[in-house]
FIDRENMAR-497313 format. One line per 5 residues: number of its first residue (from 0); their letters; for each residue x, y negated, z of C-alpha. Coordinates in steps of 0.25 Angstrom, whole numbers, always signed. Layout:
% FIDRENMAR-497313
NUM = A = X Y Z; ...
***
This chain:
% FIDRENMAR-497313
0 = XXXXX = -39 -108 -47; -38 -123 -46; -27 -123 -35; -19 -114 -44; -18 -122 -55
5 = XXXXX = -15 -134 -46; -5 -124 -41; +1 -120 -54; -1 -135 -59; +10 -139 -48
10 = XXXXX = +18 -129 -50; +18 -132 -64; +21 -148 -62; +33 -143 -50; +39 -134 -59
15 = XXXXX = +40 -145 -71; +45 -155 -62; +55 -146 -57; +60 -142 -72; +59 -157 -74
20 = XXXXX = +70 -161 -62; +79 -150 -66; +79 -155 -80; +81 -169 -76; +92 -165 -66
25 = XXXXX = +99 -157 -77; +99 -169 -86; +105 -176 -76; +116 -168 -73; +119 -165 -87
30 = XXXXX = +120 -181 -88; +127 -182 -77; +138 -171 -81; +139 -177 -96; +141 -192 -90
35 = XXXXX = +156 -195 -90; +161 -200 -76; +158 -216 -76; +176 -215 -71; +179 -203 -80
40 = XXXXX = +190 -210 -87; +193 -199 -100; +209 -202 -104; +213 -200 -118; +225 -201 -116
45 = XXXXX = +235 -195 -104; +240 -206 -94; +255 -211 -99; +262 -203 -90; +256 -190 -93
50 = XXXXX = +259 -192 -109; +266 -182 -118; +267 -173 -107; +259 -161 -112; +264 -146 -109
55 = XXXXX = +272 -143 -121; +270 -127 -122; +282 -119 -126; +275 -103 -124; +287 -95 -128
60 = XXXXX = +298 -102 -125; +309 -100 -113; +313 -109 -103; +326 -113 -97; +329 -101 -86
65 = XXXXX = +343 -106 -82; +336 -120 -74; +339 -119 -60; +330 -127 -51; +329 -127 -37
70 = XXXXX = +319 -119 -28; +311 -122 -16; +321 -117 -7; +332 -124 -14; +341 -116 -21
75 = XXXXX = +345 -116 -36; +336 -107 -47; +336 -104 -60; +325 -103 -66; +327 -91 -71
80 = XXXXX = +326 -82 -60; +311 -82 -60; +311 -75 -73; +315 -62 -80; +310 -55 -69
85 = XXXXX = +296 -51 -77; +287 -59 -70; +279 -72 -78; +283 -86 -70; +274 -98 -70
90 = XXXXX = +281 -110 -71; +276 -123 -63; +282 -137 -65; +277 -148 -54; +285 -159 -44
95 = XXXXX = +282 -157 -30; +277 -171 -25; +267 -171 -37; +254 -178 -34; +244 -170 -40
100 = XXXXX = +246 -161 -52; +257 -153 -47; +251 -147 -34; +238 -145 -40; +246 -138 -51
105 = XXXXX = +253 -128 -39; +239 -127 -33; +232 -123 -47; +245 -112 -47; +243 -106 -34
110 = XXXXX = +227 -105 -37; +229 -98 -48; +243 -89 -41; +232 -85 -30; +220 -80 -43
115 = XXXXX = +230 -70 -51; +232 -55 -50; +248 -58 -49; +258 -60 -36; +266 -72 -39
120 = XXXXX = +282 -66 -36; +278 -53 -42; +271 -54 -56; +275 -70 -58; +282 -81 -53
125 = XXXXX = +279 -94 -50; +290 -107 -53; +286 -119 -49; +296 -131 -53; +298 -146 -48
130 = XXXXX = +302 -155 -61; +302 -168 -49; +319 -169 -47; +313 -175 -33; +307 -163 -27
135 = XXXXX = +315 -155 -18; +316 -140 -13; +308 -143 -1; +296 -148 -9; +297 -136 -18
140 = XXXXX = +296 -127 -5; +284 -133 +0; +277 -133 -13; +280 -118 -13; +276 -117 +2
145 = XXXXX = +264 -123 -1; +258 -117 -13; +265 -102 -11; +256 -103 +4; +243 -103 -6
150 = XXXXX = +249 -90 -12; +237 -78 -10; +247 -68 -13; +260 -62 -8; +267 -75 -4
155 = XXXXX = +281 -67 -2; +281 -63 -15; +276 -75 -21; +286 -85 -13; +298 -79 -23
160 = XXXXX = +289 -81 -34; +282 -94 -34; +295 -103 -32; +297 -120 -32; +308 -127 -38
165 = XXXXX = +314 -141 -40; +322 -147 -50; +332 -156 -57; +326 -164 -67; +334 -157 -77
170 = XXXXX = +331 -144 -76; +314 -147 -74; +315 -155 -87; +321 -143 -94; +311 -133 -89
175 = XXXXX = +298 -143 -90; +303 -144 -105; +307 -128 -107; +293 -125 -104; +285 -140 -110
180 = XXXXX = +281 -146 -97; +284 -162 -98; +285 -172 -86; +288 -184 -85; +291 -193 -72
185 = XXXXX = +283 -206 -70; +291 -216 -65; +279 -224 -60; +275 -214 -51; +284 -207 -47
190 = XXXXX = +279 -194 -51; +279 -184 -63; +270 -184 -76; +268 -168 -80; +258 -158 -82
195 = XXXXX = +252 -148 -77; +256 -133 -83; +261 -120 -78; +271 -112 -86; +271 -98 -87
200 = XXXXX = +285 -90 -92; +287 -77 -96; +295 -68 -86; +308 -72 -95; +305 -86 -96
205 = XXXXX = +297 -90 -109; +285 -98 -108; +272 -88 -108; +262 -99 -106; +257 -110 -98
210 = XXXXX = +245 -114 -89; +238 -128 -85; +243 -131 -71; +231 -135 -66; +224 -126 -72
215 = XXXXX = +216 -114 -61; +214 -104 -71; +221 -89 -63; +217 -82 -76; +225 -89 -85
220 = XXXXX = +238 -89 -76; +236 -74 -75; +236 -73 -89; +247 -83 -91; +254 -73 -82
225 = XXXXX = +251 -60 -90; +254 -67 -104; +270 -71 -99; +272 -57 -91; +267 -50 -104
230 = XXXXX = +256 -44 -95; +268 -37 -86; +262 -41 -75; +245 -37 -78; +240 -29 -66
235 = XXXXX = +226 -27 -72; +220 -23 -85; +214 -37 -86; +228 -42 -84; +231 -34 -98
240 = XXXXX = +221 -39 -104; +221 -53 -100; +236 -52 -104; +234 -46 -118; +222 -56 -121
245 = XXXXX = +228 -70 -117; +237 -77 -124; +245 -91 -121; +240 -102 -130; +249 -114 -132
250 = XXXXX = +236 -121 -140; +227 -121 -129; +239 -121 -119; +232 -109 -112; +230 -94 -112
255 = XXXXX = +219 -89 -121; +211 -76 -123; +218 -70 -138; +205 -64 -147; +216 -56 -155
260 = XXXXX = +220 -49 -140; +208 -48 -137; +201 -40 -149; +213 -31 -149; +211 -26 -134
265 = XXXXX = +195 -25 -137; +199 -15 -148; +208 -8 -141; +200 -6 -129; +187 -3 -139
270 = XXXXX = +195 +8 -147; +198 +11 -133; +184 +12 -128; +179 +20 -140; +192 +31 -141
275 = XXXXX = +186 +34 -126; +173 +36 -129; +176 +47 -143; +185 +53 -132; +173 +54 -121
280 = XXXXX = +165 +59 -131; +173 +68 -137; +174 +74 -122; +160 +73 -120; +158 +83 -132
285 = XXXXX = +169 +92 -130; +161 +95 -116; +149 +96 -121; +152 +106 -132; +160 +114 -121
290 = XXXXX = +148 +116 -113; +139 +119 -125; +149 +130 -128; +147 +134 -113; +131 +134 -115
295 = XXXXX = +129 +142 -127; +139 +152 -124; +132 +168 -121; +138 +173 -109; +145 +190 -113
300 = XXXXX = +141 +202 -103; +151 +208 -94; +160 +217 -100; +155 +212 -116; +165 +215 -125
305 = XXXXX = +175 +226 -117; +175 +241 -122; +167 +251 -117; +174 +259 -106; +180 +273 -111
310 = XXXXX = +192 +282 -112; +203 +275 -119; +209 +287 -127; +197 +301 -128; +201 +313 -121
315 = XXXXX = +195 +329 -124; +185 +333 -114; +189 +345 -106; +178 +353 -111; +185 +350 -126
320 = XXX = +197 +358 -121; +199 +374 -127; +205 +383 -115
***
């Protein structure tokens, strides 16, 4: 009896000490979380260069089709003839010989290419846009090599819809401003001050939306997609209704769910819901009355309800007759 209370006594004291470390170890992490980094440095403010050069959204409006740039084989496009031909285009605006942000932002692009239900060259397209006067076709065409390489669908197909361009100073200006993406060249460095933001066109050339460029969300460039396709190219029932639910919104600079949407699918598919049932139940009666019918009916002899057998017309009996 002894040696059991000693035994439960430990167990008692081990298990106290144990709750006692893991709450002393949660304390520590939770500190340890909270505590700011001793070199977080927390800017107020943006550095200089980076100054007034927030996206300016412009959902709605159409930008300038008759630009020519040049792609990465070298040859003269308009820009126009990657639309009006049904299909959604996301617009990308990098320099080549970027440092940092603008491969990271082709990378995030491709990561999220590779997560969607939709074959780039057939549902959408993909234009990607030099505003560096001082990048070449060459570099376009490696760029292109490179990222198309990490493609995990139909690389034929996607190769005519996933294209790389240079171009004049002129003509990048116009476009970054048609569609509110600011840039400015830092003579210091030697390099370009921009954002990071992907634009997404309607199949005719109006802005549809836009998405973070560094961004690694796939569901919200699918849904970009549905919104400036006008659901044309939903290949599930879930597309439908991601496309009927989401909207663009300038405010928060990013696609949200819409309540209104939302409730109005929940009735329909509730009216829906109960319209199916009356009719199941209705059906189910209708059965169940025919086979009480068949129950309680009482079976008719053979031959119930005919006329006894005779002559039709009577005749005199020859023993009637008078000779």
């Amino acid at each position: 009896m002894r040696k059991r209370k000693a035994q439960n006594a430990k167990r008692t004291w081990a298990g106290a000490m144990l709750l006692r470390s893991a709450c002393a170890l949660c304390a520590l992490s939770f500190a340890l979380w909270a505590a700011p980094a001793p070199a977080q440095v927390i800017m107020k403010e943006p550095p200089a260069p980076l100054k007034d050069l927030d996206l300016i959204q412009k959902p709605g409006e159409r930008i300038p089709l008759d630009l020519e740039f040049t792609d990465s084989s070298g040859r003269a496009v308009k820009l126009g003839q990657y639309f009006n031909q049904g299909k959604p285009v996301v617009l990308a605006l990098v320099y080549y010989n970027c440092p940092m942000m603008c491969p990271l932002m082709l990378s995030r692009l491709q990561e999220r290419l590779n997560g969607i239900p939709y074959a780039l060259g057939e549902d959408f397209g993909v234009v990607v846009i030099s505003f560096d006067p001082r990048n070449t076709p060459k570099m376009a065409a490696e760029n292109k090599a490179a990222y198309l390489a990490g493609y995990n669908k139909n690389q034929a197909i996607a190769d005519r819809g996933w294209t790389f361009h240079v171009s004049g100073p002129i003509n990048a200006r116009k476009l970054a401003d048609a569609v509110g993406f600011p840039y400015r060249y830092v003579e210091e460095t030697g390099e370009y001050a921009h954002g990071a933001a992907l634009t997404v066109l309607t199949p005719d050339g109006r802005i549809s939306g836009y998405l973070d460029g560094l961004g690694q969300d796939k569901g919200e460039l699918r849904i970009a997609l549905l919104q400036a396709s006008e659901g044309r190219i939903a290949k599930t029932l879930a597309d439908f209704f991601l496309h009927r639910c989401y909207r663009y919104d300038p405010a928060s600079g990013s696609y949200t769910i819409q309540a209104f949407r939302v409730m109005q699918i929940g009735g329909f598919l509730t009216v829906m819901a109960v319209a199916t049932m009356l009719a199941a139940l209705r059906a189910g009666e209708r059965a169940r009355t025919m086979l009480r019918a068949r129950g309680a009916g009482i079976p008719q002899p053979s031959g119930a309800g005919v006329p006894p057998a005779g002559p039709a017309f009577p005749h005199s009996s020859p023993a009637g007759r008078t000779a």
